[in-house]
PyMOL CGO cylinders between C-alpha atoms (Angstrom):
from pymol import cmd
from pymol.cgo import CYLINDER

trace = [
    CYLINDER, 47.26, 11.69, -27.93, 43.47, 12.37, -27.66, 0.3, 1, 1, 1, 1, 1, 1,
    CYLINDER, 43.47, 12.37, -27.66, 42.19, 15.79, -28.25, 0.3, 1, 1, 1, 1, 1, 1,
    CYLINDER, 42.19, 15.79, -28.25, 40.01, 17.56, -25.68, 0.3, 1, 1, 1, 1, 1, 1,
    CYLINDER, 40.01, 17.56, -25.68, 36.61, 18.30, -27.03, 0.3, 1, 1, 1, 1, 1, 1,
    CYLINDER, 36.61, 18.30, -27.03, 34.13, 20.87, -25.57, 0.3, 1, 1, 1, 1, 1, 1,
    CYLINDER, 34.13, 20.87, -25.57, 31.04, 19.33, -23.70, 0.3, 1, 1, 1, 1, 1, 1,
    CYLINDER, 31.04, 19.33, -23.70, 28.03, 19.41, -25.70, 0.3, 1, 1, 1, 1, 1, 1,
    CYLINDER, 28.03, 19.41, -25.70, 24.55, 20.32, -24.26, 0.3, 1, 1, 1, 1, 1, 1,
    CYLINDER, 24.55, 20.32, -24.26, 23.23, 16.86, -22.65, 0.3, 1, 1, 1, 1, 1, 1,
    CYLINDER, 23.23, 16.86, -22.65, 20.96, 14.36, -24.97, 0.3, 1, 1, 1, 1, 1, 1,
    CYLINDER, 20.96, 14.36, -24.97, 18.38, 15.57, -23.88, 0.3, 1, 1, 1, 1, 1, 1,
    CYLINDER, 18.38, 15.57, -23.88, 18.16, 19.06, -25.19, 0.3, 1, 1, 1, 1, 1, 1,
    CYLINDER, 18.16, 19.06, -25.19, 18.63, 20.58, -28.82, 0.3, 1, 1, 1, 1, 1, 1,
    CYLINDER, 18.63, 20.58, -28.82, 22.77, 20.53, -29.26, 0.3, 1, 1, 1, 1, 1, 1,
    CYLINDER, 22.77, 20.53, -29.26, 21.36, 24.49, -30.72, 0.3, 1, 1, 1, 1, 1, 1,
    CYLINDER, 21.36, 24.49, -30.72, 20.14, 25.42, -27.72, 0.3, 1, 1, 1, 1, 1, 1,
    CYLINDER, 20.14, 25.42, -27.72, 22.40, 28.07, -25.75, 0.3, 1, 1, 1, 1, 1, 1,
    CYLINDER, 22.40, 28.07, -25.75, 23.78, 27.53, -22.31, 0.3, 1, 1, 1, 1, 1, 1,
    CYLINDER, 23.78, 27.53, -22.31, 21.43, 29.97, -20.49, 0.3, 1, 1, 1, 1, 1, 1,
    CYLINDER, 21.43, 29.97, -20.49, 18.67, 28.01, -21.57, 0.3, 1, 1, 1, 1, 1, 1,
    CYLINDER, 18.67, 28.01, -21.57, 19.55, 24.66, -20.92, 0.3, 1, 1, 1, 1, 1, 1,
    CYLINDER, 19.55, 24.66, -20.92, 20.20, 26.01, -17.21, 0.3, 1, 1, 1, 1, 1, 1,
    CYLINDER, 20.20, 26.01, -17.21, 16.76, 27.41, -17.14, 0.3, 1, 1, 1, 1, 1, 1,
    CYLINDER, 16.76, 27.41, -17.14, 15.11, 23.89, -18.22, 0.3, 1, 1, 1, 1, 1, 1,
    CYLINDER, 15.11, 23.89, -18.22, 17.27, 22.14, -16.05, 0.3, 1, 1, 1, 1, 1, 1,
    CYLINDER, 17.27, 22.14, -16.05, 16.60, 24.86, -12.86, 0.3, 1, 1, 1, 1, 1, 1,
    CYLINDER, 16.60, 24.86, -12.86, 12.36, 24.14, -13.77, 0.3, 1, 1, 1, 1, 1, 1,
    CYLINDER, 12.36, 24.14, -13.77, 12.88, 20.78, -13.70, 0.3, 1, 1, 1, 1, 1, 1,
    CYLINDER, 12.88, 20.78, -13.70, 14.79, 20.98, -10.28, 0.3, 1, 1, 1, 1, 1, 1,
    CYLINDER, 14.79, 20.98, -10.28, 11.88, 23.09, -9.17, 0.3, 1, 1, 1, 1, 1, 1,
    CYLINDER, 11.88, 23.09, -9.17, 9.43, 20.75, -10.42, 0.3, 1, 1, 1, 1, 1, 1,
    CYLINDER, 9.43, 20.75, -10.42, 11.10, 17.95, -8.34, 0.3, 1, 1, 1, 1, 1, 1,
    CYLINDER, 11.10, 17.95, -8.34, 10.96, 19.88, -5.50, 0.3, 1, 1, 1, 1, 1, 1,
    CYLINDER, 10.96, 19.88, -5.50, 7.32, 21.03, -5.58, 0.3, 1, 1, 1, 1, 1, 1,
    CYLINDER, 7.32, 21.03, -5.58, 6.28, 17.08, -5.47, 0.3, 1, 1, 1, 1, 1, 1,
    CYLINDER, 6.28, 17.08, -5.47, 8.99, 16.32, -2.65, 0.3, 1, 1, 1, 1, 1, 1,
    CYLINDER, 8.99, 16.32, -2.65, 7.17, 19.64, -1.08, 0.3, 1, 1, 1, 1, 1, 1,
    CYLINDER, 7.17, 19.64, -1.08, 3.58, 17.71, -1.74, 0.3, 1, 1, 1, 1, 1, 1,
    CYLINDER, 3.58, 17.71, -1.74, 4.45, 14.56, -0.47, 0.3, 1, 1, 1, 1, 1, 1,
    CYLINDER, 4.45, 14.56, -0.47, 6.32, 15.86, 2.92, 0.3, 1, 1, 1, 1, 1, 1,
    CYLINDER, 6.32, 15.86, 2.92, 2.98, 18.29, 3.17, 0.3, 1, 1, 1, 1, 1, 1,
    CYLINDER, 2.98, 18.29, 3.17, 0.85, 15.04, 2.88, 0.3, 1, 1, 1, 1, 1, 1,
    CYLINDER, 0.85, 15.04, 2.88, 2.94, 13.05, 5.81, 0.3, 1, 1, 1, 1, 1, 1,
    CYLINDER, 2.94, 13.05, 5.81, 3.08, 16.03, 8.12, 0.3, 1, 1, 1, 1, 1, 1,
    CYLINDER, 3.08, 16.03, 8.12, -0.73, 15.98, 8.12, 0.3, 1, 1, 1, 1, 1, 1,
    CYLINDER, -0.73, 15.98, 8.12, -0.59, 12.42, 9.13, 0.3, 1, 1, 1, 1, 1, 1,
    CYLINDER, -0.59, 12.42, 9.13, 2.07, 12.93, 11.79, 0.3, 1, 1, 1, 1, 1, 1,
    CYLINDER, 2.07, 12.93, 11.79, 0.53, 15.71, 13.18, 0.3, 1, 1, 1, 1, 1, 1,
    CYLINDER, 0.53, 15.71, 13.18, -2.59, 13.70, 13.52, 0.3, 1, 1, 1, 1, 1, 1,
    CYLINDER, -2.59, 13.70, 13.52, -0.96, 11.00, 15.14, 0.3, 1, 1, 1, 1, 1, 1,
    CYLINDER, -0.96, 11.00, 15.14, 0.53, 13.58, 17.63, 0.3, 1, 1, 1, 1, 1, 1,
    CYLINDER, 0.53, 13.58, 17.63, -2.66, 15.23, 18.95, 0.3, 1, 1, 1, 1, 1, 1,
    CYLINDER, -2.66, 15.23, 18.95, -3.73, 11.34, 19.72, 0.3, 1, 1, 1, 1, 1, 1,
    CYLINDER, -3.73, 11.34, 19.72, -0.76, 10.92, 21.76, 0.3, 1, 1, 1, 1, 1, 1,
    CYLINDER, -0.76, 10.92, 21.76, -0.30, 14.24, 22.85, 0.3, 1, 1, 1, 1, 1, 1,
    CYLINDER, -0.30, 14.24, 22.85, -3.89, 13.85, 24.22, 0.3, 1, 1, 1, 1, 1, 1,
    CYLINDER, -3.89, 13.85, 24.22, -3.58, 10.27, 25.60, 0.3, 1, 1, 1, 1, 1, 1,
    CYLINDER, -3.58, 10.27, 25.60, -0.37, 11.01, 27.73, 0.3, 1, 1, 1, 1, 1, 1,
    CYLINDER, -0.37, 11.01, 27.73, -2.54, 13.89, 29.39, 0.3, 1, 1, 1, 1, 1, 1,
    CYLINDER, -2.54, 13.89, 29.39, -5.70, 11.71, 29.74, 0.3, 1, 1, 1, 1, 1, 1,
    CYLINDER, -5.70, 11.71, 29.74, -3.85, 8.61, 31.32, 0.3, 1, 1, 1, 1, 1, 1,
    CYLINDER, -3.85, 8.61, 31.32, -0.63, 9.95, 32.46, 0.3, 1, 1, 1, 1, 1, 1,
    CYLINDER, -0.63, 9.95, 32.46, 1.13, 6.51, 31.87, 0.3, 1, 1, 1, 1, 1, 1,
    CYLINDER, 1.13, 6.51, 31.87, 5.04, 6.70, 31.28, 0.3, 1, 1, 1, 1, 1, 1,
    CYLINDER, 5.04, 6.70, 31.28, 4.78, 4.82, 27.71, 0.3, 1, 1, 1, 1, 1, 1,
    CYLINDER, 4.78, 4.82, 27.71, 1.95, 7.20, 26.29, 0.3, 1, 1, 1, 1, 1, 1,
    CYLINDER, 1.95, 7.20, 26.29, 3.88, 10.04, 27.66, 0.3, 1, 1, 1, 1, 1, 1,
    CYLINDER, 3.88, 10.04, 27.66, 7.16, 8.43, 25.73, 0.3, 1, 1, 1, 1, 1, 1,
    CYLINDER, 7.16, 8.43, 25.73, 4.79, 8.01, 22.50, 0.3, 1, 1, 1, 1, 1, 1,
    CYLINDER, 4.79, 8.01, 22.50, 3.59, 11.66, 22.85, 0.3, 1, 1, 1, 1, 1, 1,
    CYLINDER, 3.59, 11.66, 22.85, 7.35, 12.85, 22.75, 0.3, 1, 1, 1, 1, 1, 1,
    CYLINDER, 7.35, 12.85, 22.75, 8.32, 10.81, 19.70, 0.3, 1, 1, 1, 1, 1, 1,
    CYLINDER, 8.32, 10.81, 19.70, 5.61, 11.77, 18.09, 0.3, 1, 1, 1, 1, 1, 1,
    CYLINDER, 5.61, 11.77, 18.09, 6.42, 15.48, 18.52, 0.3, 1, 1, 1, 1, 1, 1,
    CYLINDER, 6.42, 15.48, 18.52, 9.81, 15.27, 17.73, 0.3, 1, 1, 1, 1, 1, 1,
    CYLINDER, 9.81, 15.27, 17.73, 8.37, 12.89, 14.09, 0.3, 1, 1, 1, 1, 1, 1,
    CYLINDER, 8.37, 12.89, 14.09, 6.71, 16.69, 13.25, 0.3, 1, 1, 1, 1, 1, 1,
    CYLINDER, 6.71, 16.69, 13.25, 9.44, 18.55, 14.14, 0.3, 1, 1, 1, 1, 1, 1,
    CYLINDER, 9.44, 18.55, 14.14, 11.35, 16.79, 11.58, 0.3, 1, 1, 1, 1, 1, 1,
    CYLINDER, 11.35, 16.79, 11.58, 8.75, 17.01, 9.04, 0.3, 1, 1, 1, 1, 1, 1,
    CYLINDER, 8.75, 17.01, 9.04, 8.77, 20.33, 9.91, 0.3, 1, 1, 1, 1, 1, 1,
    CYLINDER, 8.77, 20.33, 9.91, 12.24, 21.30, 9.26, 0.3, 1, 1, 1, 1, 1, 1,
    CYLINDER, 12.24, 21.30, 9.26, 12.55, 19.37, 6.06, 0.3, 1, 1, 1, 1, 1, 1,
    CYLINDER, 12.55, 19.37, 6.06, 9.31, 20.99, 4.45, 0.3, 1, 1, 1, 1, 1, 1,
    CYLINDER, 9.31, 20.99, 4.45, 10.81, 24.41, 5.45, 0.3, 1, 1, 1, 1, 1, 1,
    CYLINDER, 10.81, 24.41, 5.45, 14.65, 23.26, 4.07, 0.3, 1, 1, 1, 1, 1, 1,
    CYLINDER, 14.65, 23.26, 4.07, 12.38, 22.13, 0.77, 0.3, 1, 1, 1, 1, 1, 1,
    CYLINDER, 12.38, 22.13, 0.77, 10.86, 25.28, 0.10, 0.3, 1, 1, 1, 1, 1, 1,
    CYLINDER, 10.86, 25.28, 0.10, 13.92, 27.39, 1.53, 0.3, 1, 1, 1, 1, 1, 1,
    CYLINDER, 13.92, 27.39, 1.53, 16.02, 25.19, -1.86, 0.3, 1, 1, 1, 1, 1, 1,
    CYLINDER, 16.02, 25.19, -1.86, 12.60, 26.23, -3.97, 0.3, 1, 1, 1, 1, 1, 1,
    CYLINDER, 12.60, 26.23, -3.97, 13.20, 29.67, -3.45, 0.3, 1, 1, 1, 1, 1, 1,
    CYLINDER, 13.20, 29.67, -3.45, 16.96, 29.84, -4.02, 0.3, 1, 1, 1, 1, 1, 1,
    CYLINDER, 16.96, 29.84, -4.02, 16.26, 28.17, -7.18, 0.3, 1, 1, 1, 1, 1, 1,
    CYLINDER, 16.26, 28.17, -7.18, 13.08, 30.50, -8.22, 0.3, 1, 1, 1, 1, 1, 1,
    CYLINDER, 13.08, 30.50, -8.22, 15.55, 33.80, -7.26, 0.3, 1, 1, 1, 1, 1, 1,
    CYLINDER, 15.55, 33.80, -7.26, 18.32, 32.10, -9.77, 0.3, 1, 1, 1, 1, 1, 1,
    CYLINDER, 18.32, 32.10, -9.77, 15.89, 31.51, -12.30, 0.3, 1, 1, 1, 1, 1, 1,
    CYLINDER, 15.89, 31.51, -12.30, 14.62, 34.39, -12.16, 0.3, 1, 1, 1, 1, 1, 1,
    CYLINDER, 14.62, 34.39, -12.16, 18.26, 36.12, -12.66, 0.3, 1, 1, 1, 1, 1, 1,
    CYLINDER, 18.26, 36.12, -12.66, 18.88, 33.81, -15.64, 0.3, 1, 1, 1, 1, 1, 1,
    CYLINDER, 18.88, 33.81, -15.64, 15.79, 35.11, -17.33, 0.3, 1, 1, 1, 1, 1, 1,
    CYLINDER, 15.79, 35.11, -17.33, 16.43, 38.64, -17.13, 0.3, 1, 1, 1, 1, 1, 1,
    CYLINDER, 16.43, 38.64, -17.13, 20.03, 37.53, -18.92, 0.3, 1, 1, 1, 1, 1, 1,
    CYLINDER, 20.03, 37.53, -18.92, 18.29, 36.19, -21.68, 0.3, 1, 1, 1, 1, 1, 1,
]
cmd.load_cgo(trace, "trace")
């Protein structure tokens, strides 16, 4: 019958290196991750909200149903840009307040 052995630390860390501290690196590199999600999502936001002042101001210049249509999906594109920058950064924060509980452990 096999015998259960204890999880080691993953490959990628020092086998020496305590629990605590292999959450830490892991929670940085979580945070890292996030911040370039966070960069990227900043960058297309920009361009979306661009795009919706265009439409935004074309559906009040010509007044044509299809600009008017173009002006709401655009607005709803930021929107959702919106949201997921602020879910992004809401997940950053959680994991900066859990880090920052694991270092005061240490």
């Amino acid at each position: 019958m096999p015998r259960c052995v204890r999880q080691r630390a993953p490959p990628m860390y020092a086998p020496s290196m305590r629990r605590i501290e292999r959450r830490l690196f892991t929670i940085n590199d979580e945070i890292e991750a996030l911040q370039e999600s966070a960069r990227l999502v900043e960058e297309e936001l920009t361009f979306h909200e661009h795009l919706d002042d265009d439409a935004q101001r074309d559906a009040a210049v010509s007044g044509r149903p299809l600009d008017r249509a173009d002006a709401r999906d655009t607005g709803g594109d930021v929107r959702r840009f919106e949201r997921n920058l602020a879910q992004i950064r809401q997940r950053m924060a959680a994991l900066q307040a859990k880090r920052d509980r694991l270092v005061k452990r240490l």
